[in-house]
C-alpha positions in Angstrom: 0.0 0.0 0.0 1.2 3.8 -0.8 0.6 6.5 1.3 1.5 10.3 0.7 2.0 12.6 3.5 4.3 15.5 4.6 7.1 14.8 7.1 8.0 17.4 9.3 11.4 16.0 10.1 12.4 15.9 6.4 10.2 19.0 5.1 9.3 16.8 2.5 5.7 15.3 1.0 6.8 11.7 0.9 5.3 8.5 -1.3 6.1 5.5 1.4 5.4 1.9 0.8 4.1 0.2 3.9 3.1 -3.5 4.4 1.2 -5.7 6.9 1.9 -9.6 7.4 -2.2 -9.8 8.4 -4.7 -11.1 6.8 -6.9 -9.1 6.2 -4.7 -6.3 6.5 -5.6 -4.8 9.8 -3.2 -4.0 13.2 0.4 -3.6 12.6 1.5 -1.4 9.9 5.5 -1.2 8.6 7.2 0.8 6.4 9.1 -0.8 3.9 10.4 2.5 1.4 10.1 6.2 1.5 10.7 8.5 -1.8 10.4 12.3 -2.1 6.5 12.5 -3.9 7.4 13.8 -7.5 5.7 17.4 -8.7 2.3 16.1 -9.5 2.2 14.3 -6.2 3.2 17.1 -4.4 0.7 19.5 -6.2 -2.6 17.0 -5.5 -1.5 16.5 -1.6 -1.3 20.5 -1.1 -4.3 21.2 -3.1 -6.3 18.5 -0.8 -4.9 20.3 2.4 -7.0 23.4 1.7 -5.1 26.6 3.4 -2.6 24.0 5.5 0.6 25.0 3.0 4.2 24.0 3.4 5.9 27.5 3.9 
């Protein structure tokens, strides 16, 4: 599963992998890899944070 969200410890929007070993997935989440989100990526998680922008 992806999910994109800012980190304020990098002062990045970042696209991480994370994975479960449940079935159903459910409980216990891990990351597995982080990326910087590319420009598009970026652009759709600002615009869906309304007034919240990075500085």
């Amino acid at each position: 599963m992806e999910v994109l969200g800012y980190s304020p410890s990098a002062r990045r929007v970042l696209l991480v992998w994370i994975y479960t070993t449940e079935h159903p997935p459910d409980g216990l989440w891990h990351g597995g890899s982080a990326i910087v989100a590319g420009r598009k990526l970026r652009a759709a998680y600002w615009e869906g944070r309304g007034d919240d922008r990075e500085d």
